[in-house]
N, C-alpha and C positions, 0 to 999 in steps of 0.2 A: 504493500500500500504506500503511494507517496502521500506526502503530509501537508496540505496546505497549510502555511506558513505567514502567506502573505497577510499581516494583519489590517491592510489598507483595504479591505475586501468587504464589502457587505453584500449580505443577500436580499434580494426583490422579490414581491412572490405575485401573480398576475389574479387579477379578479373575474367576476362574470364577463362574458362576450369574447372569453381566449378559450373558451369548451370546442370539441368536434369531435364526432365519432371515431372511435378507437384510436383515442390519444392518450398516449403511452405503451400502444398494443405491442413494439421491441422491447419497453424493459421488461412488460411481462412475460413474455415468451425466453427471456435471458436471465433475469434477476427474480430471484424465491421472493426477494421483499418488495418488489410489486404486489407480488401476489397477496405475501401476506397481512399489506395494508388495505388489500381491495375486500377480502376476506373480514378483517375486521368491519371496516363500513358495512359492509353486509351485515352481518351479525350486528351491529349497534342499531343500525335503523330498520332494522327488517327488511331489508332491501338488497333487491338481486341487483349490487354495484359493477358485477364480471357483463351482465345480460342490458344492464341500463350502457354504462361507455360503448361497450365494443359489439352491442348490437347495431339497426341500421333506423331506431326508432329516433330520429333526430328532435322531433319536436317533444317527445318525453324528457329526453334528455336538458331541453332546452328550458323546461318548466325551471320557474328559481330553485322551487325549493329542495329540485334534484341538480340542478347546474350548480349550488354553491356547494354541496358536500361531497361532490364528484370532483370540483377544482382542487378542492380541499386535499380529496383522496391524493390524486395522482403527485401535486402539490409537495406534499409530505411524502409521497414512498420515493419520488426521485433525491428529494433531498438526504434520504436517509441512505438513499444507493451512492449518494456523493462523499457524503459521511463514511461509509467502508471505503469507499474507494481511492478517496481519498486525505480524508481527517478534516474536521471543520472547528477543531478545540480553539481556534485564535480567531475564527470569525465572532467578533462579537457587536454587531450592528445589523438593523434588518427591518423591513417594511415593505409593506403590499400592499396594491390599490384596491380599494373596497374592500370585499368578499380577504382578498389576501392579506389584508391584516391579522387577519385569523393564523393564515399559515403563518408569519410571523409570528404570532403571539405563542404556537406551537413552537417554532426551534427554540423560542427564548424560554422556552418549559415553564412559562405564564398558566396556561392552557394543555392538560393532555390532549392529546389527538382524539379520542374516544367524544370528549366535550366539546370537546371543536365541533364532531360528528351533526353531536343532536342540537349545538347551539344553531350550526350555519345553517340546519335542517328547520329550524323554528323561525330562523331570521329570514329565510327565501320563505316560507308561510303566510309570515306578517307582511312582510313588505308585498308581495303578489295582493295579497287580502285587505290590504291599507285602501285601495280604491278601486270602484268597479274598472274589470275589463275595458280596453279600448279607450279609458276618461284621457289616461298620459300618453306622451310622448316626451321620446328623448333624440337628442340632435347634435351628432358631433358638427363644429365648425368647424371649415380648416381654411388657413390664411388670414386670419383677423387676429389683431392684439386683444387680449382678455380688456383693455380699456375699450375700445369700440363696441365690441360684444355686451359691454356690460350699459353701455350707455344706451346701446339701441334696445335692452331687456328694458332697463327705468324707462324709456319711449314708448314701448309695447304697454308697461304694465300702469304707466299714466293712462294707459286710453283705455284699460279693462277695468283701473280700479281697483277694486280689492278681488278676493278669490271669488266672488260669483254670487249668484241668486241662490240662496239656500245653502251655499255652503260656508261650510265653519274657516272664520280666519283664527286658529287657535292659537297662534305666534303671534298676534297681531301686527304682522307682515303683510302689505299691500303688496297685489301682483298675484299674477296667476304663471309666472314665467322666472325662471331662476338659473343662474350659470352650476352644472351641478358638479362639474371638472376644470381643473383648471391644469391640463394635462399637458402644454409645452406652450413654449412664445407663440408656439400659432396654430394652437388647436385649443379649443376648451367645449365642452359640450353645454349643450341647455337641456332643461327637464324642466317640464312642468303639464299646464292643462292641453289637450292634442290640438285644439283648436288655433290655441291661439301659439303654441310652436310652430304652425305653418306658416301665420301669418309673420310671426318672428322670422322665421328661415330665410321666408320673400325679402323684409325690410334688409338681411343681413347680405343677400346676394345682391341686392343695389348698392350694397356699401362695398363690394367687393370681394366676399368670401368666393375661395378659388373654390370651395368643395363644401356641400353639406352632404352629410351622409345621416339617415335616420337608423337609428339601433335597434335592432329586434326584442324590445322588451313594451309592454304596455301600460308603464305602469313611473310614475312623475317618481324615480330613486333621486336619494340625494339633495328633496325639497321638503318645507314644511309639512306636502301634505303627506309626508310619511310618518308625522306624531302620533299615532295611533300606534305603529310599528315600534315605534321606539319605545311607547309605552309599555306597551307587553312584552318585546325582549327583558326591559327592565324587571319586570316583574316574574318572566321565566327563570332567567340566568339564579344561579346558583352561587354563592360568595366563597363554598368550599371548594368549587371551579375552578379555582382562581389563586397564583402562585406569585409571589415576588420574582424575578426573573432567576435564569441560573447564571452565576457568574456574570452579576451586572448588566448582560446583554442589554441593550438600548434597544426599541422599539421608535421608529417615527412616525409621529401620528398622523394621517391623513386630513384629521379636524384642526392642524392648527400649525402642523411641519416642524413641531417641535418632539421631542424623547419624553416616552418614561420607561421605566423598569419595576414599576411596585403593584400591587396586584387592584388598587384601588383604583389608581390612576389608567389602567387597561382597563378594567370596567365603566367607566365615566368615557372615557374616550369612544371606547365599542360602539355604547350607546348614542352618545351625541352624533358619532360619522353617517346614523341612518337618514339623518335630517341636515346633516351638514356639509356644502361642496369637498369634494377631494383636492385640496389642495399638493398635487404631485409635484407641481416645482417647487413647491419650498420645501419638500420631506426628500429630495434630489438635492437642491441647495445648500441646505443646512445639514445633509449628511456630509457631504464635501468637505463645508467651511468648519463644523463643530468637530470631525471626526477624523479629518485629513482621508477620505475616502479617495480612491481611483481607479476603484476597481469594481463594478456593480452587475455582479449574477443575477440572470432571474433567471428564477427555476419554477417551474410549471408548464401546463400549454402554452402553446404559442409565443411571441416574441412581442412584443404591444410595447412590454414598458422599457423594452431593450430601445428601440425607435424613438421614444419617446424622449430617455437619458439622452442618449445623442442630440438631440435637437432642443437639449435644455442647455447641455456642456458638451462640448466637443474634445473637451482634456480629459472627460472620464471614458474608459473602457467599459463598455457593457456588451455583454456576452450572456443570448439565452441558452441552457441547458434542458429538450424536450423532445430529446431522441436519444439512442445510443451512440450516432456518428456526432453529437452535438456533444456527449458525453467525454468522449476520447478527444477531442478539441481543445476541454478544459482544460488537462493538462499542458497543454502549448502556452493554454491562458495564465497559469496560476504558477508559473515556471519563470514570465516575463518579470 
């Protein structure tokens, strides 16, 4: 086994919308501890995890409340195959967007994997269950400064008003439209009511957005109207769940792009990111500047937040690991 070393190293972990069928299907078929993470998820949720990824039923999969504890899965058994493989005792920094702050809060042994299971299992419930089908929509922008974006949302949400005829402003926050990422200098997404997202998207591409792209979810994540969700994680979650970090690890918060490592502070955070934008460039920034970071793994599906470091900082190396030939890479990576 070689030892990673490198302590300038932090890990990323990818949230909802990096799922596709039979992702990870090489480590399983090569590594036992694929398996034997897919096997627990089974067994903790009652749920066939081998038949839900690497069947061909996409839109099951796609359901939250089975796409965050499937991220989850794969998430955690690659990191655990990096761990043999290679030693991760010196990486002590780490954060994932959304949903992946969980796997975070797992390698920082905050969180067993088992509670991770039925928390991410209950937090895709709520948040899908927070408002009827089809109410939200969500909207990456791409080519606009988060200042524009945010200017032409207060524009939109001057002429809506507050959230709507009948419904509850329980934040007493005006506006039916919210930036819910704030994922590089020139992407940040919107979430909020579907309606008036379109009409957002319209005003955004006369301002010159090179690209919107609408995300396959239905449901306003990442805004006020997910207090309902928030509320009842709080009320599910468990406080015996919940771990001081091991060996200090630092976690960066997506609510605020600053660290904590105490088990309080991971449960306040948890809760608050349901209703809170993802601030990804400052938990990128501030890993850099706080941590002298220059080296940023994401380990999970897909490659999203690998793209994303890049075009936040171009002096940080980021490299994902979500295949076996991506796996034997690292070592080139962790050697440099």
């Amino acid at each position: 086994m070689s030892e990673m070393k490198d302590i300038n190293t932090a890990f990323v972990f990818p949230g909802q919308g990096s799922q596709y069928i039979k992702m990870g299907k090489d480590f399983y078929d090569n590594f036992s501890e694929y398996k034997i993470f897919l096997e627990e998820a089974s067994d903790t949720l009652k749920l066939d995890m081998k038949k839900l990824i690497f069947g061909d039923d996409e839109n099951t999969l796609n359901l939250t409340e089975n796409t965050q504890p499937a991220i989850l899965t794969m998430s955690i058994a690659i990191l655990n195959i990096i761990k043999n493989e290679f030693g991760i005792n010196n990486i002590s920094v780490a954060s994932g967007h959304s949903l992946g702050e969980y796997s975070a809060n797992v390698f920082a042994g905050i969180i067993k994997f088992k509670n991770a299971l039925i928390i991410t299992r209950k937090r895709g419930e709520l948040m899908q269950n927070a408002c009827p089908v089809g109410f939200g929509k969500m909207a990456a922008v791409i080519g606009l400064s988060a200042e524009i974006i945010e200017d032409t949302v207060n524009e939109m949400n001057n002429k809506s008003g507050s959230f709507g005829d009948g419904e509850r402003n329980r934040n007493a926050l005006k506006g039916t439209v919210f930036i819910a990422n704030y994922n590089s200098p020139v992407q940040s997404v919107i979430s909020g009511k579907a309606e008036d997202i379109e009409k957002t998207c319209e005003l955004l591409k006369e301002k010159g957005a090179k690209k919107i792209v609408y995300l396959p979810v239905s449901a306003p994540f990442h805004t006020p109207y997910m207090e309902d969700a928030a509320i009842g994680l709080k009320n599910f979650m468990n406080p015996e769940w919940y771990n001081d970090s091991d060996d200090n690890i630092e976690i960066f918060s997506n609510v605020d792009g600053n660290s904590y490592s105490k088990k309080n502070d991971a449960m306040n955070h948890l809760i608050l990111q349901i209703t809170s934008p993802v601030r990804w460039i400052d938990c990128v920034v501030n890993i850099k500047k706080n941590k002298n970071i220059n080296k940023i793994i994401e380990v999970g599906p897909g490659n999203v937040l690998t793209g994303l470091v890049k075009r936040i900082d171009k002096e940080i190396l980021s490299y994902s690991v979500n295949s076996i030939e991506s796996l034997k890479g690292l070592k080139t990576i962790i050697s440099n």
